[in-house]
ROVEXZA-69463 format. One record per residue: residue in one letter; chain; y, x, z of N, C-alpha, C in turn. Coordinates in steps of 0.05 Angstrom, whole numbers, plus 5000, padded with zeros to 4 digits. Atoms other than C-alpha are relative to their C-alpha. Layout:
BEGIN
{aa A	ch A	n.yy Y	n.xx X	n.zz Z	ca.yy Y	ca.xx X	ca.zz Z	c.yy Y	c.xx X	c.zz Z}
...
***
This chain:
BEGIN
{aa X	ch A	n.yy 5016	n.xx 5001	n.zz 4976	ca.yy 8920	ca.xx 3192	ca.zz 5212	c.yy 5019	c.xx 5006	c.zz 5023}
{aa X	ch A	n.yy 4989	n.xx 4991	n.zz 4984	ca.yy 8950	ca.xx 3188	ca.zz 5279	c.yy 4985	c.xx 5024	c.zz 5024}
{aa X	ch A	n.yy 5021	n.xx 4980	n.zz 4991	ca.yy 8926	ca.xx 3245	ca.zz 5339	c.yy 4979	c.xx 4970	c.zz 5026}
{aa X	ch A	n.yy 5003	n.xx 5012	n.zz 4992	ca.yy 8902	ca.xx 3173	ca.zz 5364	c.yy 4960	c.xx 5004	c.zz 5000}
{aa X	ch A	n.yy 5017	n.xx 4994	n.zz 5009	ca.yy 8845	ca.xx 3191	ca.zz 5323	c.yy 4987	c.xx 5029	c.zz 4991}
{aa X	ch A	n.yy 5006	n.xx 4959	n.zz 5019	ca.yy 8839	ca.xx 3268	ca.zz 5311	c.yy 4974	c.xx 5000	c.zz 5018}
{aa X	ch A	n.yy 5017	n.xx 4990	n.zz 4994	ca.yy 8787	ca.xx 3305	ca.zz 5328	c.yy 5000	c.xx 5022	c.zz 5016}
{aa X	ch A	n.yy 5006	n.xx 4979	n.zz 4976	ca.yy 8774	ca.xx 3344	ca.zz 5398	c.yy 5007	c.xx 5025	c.zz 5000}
{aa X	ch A	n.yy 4994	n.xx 4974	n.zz 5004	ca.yy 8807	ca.xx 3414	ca.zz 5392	c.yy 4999	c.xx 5018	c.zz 4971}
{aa X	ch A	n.yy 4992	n.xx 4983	n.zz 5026	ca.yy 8821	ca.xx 3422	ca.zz 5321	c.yy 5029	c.xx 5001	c.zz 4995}
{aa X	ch A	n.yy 4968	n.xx 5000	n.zz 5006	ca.yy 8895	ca.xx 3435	ca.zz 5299	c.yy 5000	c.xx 4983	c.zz 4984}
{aa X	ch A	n.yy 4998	n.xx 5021	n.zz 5017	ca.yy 8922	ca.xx 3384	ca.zz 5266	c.yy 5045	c.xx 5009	c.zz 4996}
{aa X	ch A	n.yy 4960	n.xx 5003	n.zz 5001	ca.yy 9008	ca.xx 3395	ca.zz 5238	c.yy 5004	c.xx 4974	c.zz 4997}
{aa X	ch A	n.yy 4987	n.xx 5033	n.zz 4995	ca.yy 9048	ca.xx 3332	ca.zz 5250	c.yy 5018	c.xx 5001	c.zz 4978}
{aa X	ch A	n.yy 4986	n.xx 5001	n.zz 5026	ca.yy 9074	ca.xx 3302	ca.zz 5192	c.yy 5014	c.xx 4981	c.zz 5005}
{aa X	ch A	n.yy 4971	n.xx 5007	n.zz 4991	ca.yy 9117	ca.xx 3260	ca.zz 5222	c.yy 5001	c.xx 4980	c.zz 5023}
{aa X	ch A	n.yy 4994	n.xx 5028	n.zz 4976	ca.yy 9140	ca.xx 3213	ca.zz 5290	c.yy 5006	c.xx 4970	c.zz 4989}
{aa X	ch A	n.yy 4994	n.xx 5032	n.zz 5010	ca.yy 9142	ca.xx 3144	ca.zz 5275	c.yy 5005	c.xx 4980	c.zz 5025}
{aa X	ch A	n.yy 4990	n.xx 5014	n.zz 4977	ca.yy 9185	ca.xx 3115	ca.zz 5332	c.yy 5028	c.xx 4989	c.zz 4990}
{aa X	ch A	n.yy 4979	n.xx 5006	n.zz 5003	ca.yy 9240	ca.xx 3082	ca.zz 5331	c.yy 5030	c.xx 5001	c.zz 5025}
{aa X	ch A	n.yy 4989	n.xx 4994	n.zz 4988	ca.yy 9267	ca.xx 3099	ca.zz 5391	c.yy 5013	c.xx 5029	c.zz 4998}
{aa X	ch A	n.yy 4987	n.xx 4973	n.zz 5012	ca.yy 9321	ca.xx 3159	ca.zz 5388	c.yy 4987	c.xx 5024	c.zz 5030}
{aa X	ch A	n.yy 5007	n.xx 4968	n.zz 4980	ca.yy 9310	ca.xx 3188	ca.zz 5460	c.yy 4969	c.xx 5003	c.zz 5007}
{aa X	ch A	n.yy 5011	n.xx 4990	n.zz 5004	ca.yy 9245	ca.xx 3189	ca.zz 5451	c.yy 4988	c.xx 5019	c.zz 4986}
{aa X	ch A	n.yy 4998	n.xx 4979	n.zz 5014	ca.yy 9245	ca.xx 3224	ca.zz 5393	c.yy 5020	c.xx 5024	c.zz 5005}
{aa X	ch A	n.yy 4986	n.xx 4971	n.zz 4997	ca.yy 9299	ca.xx 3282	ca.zz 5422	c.yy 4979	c.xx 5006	c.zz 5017}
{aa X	ch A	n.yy 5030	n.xx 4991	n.zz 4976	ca.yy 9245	ca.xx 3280	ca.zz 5491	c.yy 4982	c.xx 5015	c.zz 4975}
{aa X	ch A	n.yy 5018	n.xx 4987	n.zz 5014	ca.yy 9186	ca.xx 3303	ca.zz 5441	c.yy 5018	c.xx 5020	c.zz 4981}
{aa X	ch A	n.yy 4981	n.xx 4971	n.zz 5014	ca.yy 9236	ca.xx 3348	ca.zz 5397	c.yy 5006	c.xx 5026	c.zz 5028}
{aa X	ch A	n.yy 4998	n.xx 4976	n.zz 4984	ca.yy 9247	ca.xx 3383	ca.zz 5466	c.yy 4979	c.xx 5022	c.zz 5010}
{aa X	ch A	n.yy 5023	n.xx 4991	n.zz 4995	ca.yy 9178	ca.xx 3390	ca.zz 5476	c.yy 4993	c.xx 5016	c.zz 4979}
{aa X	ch A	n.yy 5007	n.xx 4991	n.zz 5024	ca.yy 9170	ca.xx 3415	ca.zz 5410	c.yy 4979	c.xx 4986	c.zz 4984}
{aa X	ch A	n.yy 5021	n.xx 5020	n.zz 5021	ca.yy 9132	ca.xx 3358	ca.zz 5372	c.yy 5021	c.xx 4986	c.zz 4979}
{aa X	ch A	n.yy 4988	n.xx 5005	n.zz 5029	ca.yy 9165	ca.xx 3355	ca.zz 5306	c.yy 4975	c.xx 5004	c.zz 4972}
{aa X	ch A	n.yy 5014	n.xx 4996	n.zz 5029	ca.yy 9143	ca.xx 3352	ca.zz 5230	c.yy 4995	c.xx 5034	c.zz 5001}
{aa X	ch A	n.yy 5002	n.xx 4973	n.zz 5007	ca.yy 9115	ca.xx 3424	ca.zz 5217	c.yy 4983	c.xx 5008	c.zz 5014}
{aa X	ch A	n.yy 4999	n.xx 4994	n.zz 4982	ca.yy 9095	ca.xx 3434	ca.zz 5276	c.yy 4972	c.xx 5005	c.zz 5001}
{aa X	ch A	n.yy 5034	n.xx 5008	n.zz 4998	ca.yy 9012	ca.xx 3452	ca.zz 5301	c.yy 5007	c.xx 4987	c.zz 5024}
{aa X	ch A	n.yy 5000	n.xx 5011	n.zz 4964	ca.yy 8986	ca.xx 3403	ca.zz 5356	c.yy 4970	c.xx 4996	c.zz 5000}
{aa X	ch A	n.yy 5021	n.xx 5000	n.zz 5003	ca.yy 8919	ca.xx 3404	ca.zz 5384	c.yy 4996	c.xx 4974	c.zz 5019}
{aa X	ch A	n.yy 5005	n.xx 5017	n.zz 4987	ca.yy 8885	ca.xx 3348	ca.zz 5418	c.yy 4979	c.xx 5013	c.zz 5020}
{aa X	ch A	n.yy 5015	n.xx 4982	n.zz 4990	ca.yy 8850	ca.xx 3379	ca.zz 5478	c.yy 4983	c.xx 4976	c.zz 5017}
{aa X	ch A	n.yy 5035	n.xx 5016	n.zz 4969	ca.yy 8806	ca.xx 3320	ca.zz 5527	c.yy 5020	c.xx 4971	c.zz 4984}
{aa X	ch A	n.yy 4997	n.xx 5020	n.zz 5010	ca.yy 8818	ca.xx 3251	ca.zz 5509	c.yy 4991	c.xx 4975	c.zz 5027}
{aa X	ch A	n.yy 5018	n.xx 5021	n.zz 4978	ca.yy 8813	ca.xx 3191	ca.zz 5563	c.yy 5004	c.xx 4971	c.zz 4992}
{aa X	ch A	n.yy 4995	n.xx 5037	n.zz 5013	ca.yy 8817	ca.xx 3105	ca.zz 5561	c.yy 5033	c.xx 5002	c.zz 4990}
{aa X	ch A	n.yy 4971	n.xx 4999	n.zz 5007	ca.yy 8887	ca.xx 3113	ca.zz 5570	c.yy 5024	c.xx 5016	c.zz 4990}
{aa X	ch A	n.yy 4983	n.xx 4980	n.zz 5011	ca.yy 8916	ca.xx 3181	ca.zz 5548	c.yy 4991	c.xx 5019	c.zz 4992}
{aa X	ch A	n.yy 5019	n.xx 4982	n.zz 5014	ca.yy 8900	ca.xx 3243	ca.zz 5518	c.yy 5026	c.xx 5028	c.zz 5001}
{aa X	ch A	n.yy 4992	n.xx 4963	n.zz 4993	ca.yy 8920	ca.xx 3324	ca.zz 5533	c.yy 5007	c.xx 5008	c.zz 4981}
{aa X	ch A	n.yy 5001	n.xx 4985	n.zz 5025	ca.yy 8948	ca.xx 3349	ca.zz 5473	c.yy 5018	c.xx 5032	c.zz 5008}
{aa X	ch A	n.yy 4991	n.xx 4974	n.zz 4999	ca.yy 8968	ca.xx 3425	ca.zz 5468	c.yy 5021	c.xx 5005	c.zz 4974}
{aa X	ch A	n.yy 4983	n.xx 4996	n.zz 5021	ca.yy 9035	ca.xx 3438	ca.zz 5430	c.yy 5019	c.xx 5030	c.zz 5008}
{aa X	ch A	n.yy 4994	n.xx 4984	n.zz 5003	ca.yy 9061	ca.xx 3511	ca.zz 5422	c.yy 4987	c.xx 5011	c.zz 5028}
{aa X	ch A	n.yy 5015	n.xx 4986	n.zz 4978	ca.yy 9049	ca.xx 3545	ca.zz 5491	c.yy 5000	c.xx 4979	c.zz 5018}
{aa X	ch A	n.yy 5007	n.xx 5020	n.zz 4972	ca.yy 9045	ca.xx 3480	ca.zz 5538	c.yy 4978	c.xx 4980	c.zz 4987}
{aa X	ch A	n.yy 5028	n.xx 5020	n.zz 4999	ca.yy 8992	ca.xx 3428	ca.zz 5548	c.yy 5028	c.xx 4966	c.zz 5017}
{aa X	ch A	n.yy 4974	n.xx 5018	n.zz 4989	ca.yy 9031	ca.xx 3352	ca.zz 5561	c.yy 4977	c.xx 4979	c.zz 4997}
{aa X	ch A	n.yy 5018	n.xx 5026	n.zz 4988	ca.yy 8989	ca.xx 3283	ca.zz 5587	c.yy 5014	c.xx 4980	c.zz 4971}
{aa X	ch A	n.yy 4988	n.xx 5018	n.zz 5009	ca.yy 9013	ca.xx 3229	ca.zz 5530	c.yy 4987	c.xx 4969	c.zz 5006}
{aa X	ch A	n.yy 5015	n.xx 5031	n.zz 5001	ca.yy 8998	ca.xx 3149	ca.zz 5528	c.yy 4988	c.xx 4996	c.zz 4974}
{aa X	ch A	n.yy 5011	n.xx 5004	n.zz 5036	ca.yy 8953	ca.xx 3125	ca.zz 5472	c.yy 5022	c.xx 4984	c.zz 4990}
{aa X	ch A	n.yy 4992	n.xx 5019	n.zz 5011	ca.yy 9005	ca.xx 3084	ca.zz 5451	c.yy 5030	c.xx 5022	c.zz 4976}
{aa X	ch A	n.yy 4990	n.xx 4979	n.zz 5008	ca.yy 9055	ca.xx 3146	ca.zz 5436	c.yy 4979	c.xx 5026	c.zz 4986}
{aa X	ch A	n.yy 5023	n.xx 4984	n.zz 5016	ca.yy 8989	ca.xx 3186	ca.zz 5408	c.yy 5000	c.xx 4984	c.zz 4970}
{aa X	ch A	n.yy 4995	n.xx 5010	n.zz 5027	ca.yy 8994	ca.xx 3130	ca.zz 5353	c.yy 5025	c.xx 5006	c.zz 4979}
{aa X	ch A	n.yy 4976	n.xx 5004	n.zz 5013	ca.yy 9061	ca.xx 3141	ca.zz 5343	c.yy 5008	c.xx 5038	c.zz 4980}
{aa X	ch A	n.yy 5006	n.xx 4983	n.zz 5014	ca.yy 9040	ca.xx 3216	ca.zz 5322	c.yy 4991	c.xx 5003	c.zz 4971}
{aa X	ch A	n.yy 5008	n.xx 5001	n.zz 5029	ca.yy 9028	ca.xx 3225	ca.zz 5245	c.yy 4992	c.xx 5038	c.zz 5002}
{aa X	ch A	n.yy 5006	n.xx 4980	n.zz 5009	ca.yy 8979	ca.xx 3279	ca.zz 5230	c.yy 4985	c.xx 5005	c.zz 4977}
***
């Protein structure tokens, strides 16, 4: 399941990025969105969605919400 689909403020750990791009994947490693990791999905809109990862809150595109594995 990606957090394309999670459910509204439950934790969910990320089991893995599925990008193929590299500096996207170090960008989210800086942020701290890795395998292991908790991430919550906090508001959800057409086009993006609030997720909460360690102590920050970050805007994503649904299209990088897919690319989340939880």
């Amino acid at each position: 399941m990606n957090l394309r689909s999670a459910e509204l403020g439950k934790e969910y750990i990320i089991r893995a990025i599925d990008t193929e791009d590299e500096e996207l994947d170090a960008f989210l490693f800086s942020l701290g969105c890795y395998s292991g990791e908790p991430i919550t999905v906090v508001s959800r809109w057409k086009r993006n969605c609030t997720v909460s990862i360690k102590d920050g809150r970050y805007n994503i595109d649904n299209q990088l919400a897919e690319a989340i594995l939880v």
